[in-house]
BAFI-3210 file (N, C-alpha, C; in Angstrom, 3 decimals, decimal comma, padded with zeros to 6 digits):
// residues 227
n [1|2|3|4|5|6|7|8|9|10|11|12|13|14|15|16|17|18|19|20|21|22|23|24|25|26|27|28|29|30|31|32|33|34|35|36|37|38|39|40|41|42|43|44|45|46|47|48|49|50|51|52|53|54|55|56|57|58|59|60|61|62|63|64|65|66|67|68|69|70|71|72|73|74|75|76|77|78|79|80|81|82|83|84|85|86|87|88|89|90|91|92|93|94|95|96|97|98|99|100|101|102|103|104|105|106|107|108|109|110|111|112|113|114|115|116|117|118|119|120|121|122|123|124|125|126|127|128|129|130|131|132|133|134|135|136|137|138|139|140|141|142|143|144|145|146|147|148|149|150|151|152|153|154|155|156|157|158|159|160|161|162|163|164|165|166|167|168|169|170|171|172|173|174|175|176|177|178|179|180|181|182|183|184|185|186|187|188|189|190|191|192|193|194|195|196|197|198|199|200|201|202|203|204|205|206|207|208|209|210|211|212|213|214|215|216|217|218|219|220|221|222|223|224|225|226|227]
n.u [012,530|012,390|010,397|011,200|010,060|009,299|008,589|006,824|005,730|004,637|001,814|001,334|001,318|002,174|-000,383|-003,197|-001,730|000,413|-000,273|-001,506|000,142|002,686|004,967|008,074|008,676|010,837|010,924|011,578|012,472|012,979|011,909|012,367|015,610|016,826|018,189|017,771|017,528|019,890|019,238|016,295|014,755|013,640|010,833|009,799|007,579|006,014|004,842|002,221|001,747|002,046|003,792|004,244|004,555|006,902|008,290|011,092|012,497|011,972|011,154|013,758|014,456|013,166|014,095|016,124|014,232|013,098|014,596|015,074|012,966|012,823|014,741|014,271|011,930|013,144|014,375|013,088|011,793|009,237|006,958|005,167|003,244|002,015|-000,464|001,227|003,205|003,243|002,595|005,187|006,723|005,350|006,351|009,483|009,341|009,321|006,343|004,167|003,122|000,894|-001,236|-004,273|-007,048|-009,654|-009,805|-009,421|-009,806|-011,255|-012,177|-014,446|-014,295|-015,780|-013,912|-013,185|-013,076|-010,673|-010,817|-008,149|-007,326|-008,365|-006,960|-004,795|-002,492|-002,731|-005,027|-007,377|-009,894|-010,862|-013,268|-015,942|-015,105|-014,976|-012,736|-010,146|-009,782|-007,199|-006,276|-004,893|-003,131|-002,190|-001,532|-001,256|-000,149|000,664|003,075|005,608|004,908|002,796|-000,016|-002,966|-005,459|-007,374|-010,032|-011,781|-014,351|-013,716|-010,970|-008,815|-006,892|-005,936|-005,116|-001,992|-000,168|003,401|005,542|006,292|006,244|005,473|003,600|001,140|-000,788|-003,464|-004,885|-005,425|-005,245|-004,141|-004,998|-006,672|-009,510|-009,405|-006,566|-007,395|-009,367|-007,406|-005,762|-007,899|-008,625|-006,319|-006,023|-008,039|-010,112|-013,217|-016,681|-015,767|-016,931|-018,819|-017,469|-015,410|-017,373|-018,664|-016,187|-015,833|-017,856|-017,533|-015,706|-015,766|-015,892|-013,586|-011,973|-012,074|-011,987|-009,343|-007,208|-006,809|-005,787|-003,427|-002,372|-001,745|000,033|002,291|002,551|003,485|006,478|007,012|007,333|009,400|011,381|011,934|012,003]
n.v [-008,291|-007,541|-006,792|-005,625|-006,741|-005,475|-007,151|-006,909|-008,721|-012,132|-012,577|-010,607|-010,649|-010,505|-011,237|-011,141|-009,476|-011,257|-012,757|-011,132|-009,149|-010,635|-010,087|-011,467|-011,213|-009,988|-011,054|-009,067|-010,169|-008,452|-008,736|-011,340|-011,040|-010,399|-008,125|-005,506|-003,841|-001,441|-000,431|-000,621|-003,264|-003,236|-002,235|-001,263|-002,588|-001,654|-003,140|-003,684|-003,617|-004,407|-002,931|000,541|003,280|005,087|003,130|002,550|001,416|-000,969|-002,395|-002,118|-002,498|-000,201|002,426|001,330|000,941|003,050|005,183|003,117|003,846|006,717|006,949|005,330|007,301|009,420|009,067|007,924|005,439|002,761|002,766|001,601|001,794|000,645|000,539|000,154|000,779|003,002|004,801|004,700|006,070|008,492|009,376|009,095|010,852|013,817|013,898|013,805|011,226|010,131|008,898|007,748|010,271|009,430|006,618|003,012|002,140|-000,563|-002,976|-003,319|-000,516|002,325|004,183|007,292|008,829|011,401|014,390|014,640|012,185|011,120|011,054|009,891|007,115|004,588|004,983|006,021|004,625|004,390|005,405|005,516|003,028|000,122|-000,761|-002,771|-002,315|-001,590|-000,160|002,014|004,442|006,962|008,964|012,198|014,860|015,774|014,600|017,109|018,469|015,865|014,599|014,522|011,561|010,054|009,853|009,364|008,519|008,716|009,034|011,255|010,778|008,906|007,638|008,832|010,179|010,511|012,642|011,043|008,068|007,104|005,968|005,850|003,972|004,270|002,320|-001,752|-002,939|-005,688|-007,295|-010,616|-012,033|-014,553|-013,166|-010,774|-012,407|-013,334|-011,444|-010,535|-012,837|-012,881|-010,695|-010,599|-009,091|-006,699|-007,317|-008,862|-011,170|-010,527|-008,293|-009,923|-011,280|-009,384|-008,505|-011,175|-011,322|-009,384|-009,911|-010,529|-007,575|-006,508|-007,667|-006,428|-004,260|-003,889|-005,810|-004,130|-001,955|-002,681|-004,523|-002,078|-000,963|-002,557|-002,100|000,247|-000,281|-001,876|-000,254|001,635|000,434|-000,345|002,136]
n.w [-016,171|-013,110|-009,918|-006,565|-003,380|-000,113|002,802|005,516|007,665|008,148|007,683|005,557|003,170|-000,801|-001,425|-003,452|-005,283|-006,482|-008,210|-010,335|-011,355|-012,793|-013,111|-012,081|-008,798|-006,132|-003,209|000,277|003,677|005,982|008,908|009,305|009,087|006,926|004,536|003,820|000,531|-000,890|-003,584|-005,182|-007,906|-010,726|-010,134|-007,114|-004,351|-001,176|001,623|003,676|007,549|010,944|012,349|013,741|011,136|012,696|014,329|014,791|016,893|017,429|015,382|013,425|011,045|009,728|009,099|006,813|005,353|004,374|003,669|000,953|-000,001|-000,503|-001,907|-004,332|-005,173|-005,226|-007,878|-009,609|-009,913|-010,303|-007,867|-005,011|-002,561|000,302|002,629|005,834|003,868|002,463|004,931|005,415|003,232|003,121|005,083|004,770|002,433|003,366|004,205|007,333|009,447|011,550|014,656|014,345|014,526|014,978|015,275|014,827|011,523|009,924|007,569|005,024|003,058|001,532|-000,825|-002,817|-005,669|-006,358|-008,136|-009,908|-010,324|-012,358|-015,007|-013,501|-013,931|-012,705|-011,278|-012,485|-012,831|-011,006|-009,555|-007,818|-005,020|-003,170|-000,738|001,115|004,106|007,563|009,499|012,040|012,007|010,421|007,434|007,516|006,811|003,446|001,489|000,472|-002,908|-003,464|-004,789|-004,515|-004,580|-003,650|-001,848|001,830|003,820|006,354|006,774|005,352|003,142|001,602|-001,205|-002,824|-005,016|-006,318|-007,595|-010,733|-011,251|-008,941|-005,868|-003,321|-001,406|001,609|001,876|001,244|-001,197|-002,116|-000,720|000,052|000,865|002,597|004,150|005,094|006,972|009,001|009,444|011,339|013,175|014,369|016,276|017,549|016,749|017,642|016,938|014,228|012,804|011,093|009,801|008,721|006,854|005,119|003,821|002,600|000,861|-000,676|-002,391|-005,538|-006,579|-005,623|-006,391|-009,159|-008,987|-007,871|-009,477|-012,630|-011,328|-010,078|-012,360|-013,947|-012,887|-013,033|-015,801|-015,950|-014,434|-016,779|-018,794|-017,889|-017,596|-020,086|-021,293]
ca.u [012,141|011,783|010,302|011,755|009,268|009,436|007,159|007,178|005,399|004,316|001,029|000,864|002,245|001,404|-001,987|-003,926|-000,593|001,582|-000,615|-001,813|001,354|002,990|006,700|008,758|008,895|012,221|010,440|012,753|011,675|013,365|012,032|013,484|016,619|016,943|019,105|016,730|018,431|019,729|018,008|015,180|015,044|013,089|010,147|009,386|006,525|006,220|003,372|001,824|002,656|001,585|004,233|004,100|006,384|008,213|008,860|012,562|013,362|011,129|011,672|014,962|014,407|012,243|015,054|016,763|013,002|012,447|015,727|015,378|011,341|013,447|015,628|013,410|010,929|014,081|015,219|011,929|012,037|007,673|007,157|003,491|003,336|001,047|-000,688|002,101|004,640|002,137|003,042|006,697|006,634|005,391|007,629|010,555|009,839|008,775|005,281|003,747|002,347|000,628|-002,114|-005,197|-007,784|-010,936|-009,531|-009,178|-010,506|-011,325|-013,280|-014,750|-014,766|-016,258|-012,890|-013,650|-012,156|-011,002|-010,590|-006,583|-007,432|-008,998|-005,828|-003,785|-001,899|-002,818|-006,362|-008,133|-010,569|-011,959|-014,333|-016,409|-014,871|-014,659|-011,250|-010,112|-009,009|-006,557|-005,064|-005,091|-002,239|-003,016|-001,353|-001,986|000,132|001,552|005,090|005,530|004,237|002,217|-001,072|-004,305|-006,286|-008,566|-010,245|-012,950|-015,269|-013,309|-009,299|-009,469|-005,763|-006,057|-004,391|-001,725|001,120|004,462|006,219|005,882|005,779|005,336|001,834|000,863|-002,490|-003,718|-006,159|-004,572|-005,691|-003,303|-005,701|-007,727|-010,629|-008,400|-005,595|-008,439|-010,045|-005,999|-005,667|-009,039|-008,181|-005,174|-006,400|-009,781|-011,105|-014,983|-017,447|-014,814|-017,224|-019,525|-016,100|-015,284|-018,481|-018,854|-015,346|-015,864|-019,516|-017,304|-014,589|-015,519|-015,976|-012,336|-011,003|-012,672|-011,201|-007,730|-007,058|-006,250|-004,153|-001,950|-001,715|-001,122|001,218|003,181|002,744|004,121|007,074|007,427|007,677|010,041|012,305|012,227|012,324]
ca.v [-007,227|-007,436|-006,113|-005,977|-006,455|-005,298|-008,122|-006,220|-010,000|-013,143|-012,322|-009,361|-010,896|-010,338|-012,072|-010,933|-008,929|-012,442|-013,796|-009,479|-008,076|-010,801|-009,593|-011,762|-010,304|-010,462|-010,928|-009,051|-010,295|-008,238|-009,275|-012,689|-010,997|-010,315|-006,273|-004,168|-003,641|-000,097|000,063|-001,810|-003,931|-002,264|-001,561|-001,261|-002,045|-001,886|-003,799|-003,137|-004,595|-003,909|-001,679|002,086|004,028|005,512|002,766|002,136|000,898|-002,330|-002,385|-001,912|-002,271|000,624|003,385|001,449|001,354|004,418|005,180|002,939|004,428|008,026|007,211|005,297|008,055|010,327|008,215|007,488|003,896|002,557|002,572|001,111|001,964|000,206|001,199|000,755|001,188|004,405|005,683|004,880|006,706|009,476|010,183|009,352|012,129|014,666|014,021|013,324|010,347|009,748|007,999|008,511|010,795|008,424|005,145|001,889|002,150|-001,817|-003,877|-003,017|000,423|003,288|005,374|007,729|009,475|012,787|014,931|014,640|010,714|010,898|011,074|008,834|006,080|003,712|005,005|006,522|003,665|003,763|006,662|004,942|001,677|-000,362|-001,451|-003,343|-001,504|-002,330|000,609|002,907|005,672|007,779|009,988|013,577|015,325|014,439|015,419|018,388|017,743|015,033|014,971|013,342|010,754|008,953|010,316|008,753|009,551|008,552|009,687|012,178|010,623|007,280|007,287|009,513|010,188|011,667|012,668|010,602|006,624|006,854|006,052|005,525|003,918|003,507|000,520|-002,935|-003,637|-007,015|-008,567|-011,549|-012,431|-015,312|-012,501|-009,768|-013,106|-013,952|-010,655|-010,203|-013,861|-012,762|-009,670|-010,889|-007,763|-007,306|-007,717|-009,677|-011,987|-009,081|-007,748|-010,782|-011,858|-008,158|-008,829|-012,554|-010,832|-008,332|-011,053|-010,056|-006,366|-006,212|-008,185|-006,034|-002,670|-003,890|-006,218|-003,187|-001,043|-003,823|-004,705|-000,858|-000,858|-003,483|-002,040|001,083|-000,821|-002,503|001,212|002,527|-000,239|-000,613|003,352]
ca.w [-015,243|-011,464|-008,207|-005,331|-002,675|001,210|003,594|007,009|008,565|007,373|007,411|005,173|002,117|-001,371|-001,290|-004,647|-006,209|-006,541|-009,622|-011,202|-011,546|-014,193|-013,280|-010,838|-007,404|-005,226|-001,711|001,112|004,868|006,780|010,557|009,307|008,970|005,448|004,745|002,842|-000,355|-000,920|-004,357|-005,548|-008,748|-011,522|-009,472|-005,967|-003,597|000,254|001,724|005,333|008,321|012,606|013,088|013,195|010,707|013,400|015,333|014,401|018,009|017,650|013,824|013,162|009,793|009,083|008,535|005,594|003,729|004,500|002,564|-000,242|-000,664|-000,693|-003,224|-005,281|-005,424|-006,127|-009,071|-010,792|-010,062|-010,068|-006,683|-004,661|-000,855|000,814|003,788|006,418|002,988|002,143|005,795|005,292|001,991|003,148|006,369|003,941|001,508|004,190|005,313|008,653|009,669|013,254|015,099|013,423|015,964|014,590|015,671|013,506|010,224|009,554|007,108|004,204|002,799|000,141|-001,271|-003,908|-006,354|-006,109|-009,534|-010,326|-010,368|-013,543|-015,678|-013,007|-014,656|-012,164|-010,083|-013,537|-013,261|-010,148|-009,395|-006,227|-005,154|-002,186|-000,579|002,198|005,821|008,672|010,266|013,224|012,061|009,251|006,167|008,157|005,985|002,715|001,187|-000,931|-004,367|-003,330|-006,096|-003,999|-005,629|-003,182|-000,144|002,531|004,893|008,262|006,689|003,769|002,913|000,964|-002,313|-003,782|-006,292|-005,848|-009,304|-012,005|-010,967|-007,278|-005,588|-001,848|-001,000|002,630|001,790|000,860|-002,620|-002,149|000,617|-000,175|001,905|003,532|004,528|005,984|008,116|009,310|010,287|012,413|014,126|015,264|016,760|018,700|016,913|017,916|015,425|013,382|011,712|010,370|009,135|007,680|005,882|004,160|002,948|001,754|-000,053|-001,917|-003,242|-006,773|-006,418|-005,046|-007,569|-010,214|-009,014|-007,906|-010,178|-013,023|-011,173|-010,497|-014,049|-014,483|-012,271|-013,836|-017,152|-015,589|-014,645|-017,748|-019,795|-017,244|-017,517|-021,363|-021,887]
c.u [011,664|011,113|010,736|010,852|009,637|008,247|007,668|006,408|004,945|003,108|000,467|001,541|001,584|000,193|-002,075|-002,575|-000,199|000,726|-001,593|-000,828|002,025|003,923|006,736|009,125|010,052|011,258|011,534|012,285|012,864|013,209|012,637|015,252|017,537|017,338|018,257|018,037|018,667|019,371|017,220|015,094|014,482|011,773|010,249|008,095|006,791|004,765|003,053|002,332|001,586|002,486|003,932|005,332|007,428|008,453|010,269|012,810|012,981|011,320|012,695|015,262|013,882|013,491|016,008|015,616|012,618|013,614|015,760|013,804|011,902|014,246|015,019|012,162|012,046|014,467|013,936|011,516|010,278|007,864|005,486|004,212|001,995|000,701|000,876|003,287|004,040|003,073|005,033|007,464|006,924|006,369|009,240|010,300|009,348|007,688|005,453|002,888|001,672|-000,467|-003,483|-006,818|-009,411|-011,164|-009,296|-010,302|-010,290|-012,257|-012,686|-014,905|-014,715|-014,526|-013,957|-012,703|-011,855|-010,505|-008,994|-006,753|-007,873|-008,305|-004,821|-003,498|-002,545|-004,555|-007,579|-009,051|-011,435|-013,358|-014,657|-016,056|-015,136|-013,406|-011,161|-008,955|-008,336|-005,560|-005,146|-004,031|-002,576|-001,686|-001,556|-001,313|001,363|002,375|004,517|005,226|003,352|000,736|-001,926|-004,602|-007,487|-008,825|-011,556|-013,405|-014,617|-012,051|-009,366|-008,108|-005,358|-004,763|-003,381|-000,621|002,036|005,426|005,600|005,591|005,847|003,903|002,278|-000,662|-002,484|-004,378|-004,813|-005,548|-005,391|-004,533|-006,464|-008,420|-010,060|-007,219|-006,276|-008,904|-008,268|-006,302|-006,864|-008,929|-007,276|-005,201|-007,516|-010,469|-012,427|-015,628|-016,228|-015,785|-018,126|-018,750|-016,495|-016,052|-018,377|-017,811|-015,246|-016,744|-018,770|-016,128|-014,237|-015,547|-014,545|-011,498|-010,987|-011,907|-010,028|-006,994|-006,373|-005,639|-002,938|-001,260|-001,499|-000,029|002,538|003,524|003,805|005,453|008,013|008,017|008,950|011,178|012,858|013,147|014,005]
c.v [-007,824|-006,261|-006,427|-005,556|-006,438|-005,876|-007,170|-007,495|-010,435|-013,179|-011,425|-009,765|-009,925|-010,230|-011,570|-010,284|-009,871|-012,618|-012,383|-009,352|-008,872|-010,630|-010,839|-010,984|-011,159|-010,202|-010,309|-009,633|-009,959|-008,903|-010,612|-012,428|-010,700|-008,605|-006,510|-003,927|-001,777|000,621|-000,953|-002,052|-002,763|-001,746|-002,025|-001,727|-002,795|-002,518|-003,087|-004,368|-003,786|-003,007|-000,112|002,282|004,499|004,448|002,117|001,364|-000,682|-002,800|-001,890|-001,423|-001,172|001,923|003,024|001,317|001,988|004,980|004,908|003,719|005,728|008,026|006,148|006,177|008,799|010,001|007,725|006,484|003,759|002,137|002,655|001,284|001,192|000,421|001,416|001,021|002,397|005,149|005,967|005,793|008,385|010,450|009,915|010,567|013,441|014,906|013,462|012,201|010,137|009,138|008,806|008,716|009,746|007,325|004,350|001,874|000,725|-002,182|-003,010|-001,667|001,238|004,185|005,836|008,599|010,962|013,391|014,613|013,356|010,562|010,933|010,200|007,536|004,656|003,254|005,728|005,384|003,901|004,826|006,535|003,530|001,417|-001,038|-001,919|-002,460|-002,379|-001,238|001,942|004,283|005,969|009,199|012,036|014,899|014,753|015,157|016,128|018,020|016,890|015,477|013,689|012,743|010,485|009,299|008,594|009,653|010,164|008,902|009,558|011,382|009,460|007,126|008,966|009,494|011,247|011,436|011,716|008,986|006,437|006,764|005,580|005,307|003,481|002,358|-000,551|-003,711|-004,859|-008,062|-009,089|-011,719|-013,411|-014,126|-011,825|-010,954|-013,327|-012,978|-010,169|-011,277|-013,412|-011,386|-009,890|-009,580|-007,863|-007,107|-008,026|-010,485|-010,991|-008,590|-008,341|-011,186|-010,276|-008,345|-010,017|-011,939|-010,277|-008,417|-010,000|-008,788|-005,963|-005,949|-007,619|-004,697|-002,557|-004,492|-005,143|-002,407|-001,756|-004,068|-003,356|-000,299|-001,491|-002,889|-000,376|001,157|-001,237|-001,416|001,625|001,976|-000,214|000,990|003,683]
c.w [-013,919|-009,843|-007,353|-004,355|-001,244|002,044|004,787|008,119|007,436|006,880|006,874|003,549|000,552|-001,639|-002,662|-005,662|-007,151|-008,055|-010,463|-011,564|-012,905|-014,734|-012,011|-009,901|-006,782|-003,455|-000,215|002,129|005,641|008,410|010,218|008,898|008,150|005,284|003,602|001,995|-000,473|-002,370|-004,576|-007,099|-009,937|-010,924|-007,943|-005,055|-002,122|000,673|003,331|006,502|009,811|012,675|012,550|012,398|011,447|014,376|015,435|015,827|018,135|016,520|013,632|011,589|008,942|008,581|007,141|004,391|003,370|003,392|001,512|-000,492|-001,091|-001,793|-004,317|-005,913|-005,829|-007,642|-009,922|-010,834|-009,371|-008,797|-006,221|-003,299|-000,675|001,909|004,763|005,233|002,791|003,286|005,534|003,821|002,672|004,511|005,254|002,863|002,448|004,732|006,569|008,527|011,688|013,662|014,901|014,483|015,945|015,088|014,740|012,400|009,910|008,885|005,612|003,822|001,490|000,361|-002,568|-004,598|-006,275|-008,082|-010,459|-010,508|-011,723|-014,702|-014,840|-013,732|-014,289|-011,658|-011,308|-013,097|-012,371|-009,758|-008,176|-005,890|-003,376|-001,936|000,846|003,263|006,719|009,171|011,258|012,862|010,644|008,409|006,709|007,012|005,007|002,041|000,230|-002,275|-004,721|-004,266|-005,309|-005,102|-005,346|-002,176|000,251|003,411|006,290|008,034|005,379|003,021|001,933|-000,202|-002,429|-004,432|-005,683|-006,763|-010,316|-011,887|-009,187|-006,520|-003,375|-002,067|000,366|002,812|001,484|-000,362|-002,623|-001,092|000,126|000,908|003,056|004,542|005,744|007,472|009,495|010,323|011,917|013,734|015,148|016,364|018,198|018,254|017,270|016,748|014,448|012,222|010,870|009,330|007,738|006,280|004,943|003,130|001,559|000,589|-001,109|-002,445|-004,708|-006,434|-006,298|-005,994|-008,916|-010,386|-008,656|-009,023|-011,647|-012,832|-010,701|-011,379|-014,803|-013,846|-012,920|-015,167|-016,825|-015,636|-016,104|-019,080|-019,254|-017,620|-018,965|-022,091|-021,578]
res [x|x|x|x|x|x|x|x|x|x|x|x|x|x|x|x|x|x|x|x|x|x|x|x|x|x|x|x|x|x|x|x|x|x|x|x|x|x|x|x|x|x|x|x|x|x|x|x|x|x|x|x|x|x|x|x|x|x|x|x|x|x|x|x|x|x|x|x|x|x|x|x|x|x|x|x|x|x|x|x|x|x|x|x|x|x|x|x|x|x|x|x|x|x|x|x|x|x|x|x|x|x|x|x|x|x|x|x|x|x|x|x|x|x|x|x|x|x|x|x|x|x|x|x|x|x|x|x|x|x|x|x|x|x|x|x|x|x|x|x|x|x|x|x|x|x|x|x|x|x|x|x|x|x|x|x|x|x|x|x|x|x|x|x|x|x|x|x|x|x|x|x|x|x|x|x|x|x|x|x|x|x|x|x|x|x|x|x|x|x|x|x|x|x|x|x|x|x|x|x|x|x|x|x|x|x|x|x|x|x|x|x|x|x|x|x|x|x|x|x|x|x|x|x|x|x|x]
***
């Protein structure tokens, strides 16, 4: 059994997934040039990236992931969005995505659970967690059928499900403390080290509440494929 994974940059990789999950991942890298497959292996996941979902003219690539996320969510095939894969999710099955009126949601932050989570395959576990932020456009509305999971304070939109193995989360469960500092470097964000240190502090914590829906993800996978 494999995933077929979508990098949208170098710096957004797996990070924490690569050694949870416990399946071999097919890595695509599109901006290096690499054609987006037009299905994906036995599961799916999209990771995040700087660009916006709609920016096809700068990303080229974004209209054939948007495609395979559409017809892997059609077809049943376990499918993980990740923030910018989340946004690309949800403009492929008919939501909206756009620039989020709050500003950048960065660092460290409280999600919580919303009620329908409590039977989720994947997000049953978490109730009040903390997850790691990095993104200025936002989930505004989410495709028909879509089943919340996970709100916040600053974008009600975080986690949700669409049919039966399909998830979107705006956080990045995948980011290690190394990834989160990468990203802040490369930015000059302000208060960066503040960021940072909260992140480094809540290592374990991370690892405690992602760590299982990874490996339920996988196991997800691993049913879908067998059944």
């Amino acid at each position: 059994m494999r995933i077929t994974v979508i990098e949208h940059e170098a710096d957004a990789g797996l990070g924490f997934l690569a050694g949870w999950l416990g399946l071999a991942c097919d890595v695509v890298r599109p901006y290096l040039g690499e054609p987006v497959p037009e299905r994906a292996a036995d599961g799916l996941i999209v990771l995040g990236g700087e660009p916006a979902a709609w920016e096809d003219d700068r990303h080229p690539w974004l209209p054939a992931t948007r495609d395979l996320l559409r017809r892997s969510v059609a077809e049943g095939t376990p499918t993980l969005g990740i923030c910018l894969g989340a946004q690309l999710m949800t403009m492929a099955c008919g939501g909206t995505v756009e620039r989020g009126g709050e500003g950048l949601e960065v660092g460290l932050c409280e999600v919580v659970a919303l009620p329908e989570a409590a039977t989720d395959r994947l997000l049953s576990g978490i109730g009040t967690g903390v997850a790691i932020q990095y993104h200025r456009d936002v989930m505004n509305r989410l495709p028909e059928g879509a089943v919340p999971l996970l709100t916040a304070a600053m974008y009600p939109n975080q986690a949700y499900r669409l049919g039966e193995n399909a998830w979107a989360v705006q956080f990045h469960p995948e980011a290690t403390p190394e990834i989160f500092v990468s990203w802040t470097a490369a930015s000059g964000l302000p208060g960066a080290e503040a960021l940072n240190a909260r992140v480094r502090a809540a290592e374990d914590k991370l690892v405690a509440t992602w760590r299982p829906v990874a490996e339920a993800f996988a196991d997800v996978v691993r049913s879908t494929s067998s059944g």
